[in-house]
C-alpha positions in Angstrom: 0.0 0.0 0.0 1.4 3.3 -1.4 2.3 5.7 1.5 -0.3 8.6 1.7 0.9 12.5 1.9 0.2 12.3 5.8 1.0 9.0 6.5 4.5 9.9 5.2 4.3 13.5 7.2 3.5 11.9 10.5 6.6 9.3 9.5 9.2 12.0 8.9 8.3 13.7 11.8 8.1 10.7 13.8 12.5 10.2 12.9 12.8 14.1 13.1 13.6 14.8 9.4 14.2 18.6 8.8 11.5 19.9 6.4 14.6 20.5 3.9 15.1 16.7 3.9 11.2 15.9 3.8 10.9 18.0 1.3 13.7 16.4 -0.9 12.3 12.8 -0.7 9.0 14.3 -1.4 10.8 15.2 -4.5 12.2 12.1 -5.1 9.3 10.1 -4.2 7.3 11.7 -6.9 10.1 11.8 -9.9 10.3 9.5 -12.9 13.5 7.0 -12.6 16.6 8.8 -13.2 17.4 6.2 -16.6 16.6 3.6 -18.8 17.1 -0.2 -17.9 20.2 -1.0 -20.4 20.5 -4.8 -21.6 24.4 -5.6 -21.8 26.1 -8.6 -22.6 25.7 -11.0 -19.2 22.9 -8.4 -18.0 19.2 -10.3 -17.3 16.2 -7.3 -17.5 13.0 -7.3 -16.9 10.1 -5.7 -15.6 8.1 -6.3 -12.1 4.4 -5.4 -11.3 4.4 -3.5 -7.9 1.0 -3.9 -6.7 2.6 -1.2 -4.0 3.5 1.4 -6.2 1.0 0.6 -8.5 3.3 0.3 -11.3 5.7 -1.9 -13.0 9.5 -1.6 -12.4 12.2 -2.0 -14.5 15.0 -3.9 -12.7 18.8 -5.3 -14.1 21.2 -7.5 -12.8 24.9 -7.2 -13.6 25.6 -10.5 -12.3 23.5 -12.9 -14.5 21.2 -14.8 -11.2 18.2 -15.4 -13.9 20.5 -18.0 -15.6 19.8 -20.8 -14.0 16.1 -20.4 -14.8 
């Protein structure tokens, strides 16, 4: 469940954020991704549905783990 605007006022308060900090992960919480997901030679992409977010996410591993699939 996606954090509401309070929910995640009451939770910065609650570890004593300044309002400069809330304010910047307020920011961030609400920006696009910074890039692309880039498929490279040993890289395994993909995308993941996050019922949480309520959108999919693009994720990349540099190590290969989905070989063995």
């Amino acid at each position: 469940m996606k954090m509401t605007p309070e929910e995640f006022h009451a939770w910065s308060q609650r570890l004593q954020f300044t309002s400069e900090t809330e304010a910047l992960i307020t920011t961030i919480r609400s920006s696009p991704p910074v890039r692309r997901v880039r498929g490279r030679t040993n890289n395994i992409t993909g995308r993941y549905p996050s019922p949480k977010m309520q959108c999919s996410i693009q994720f990349e591993s540099e190590h290969g783990a989905g070989r063995s699939l």
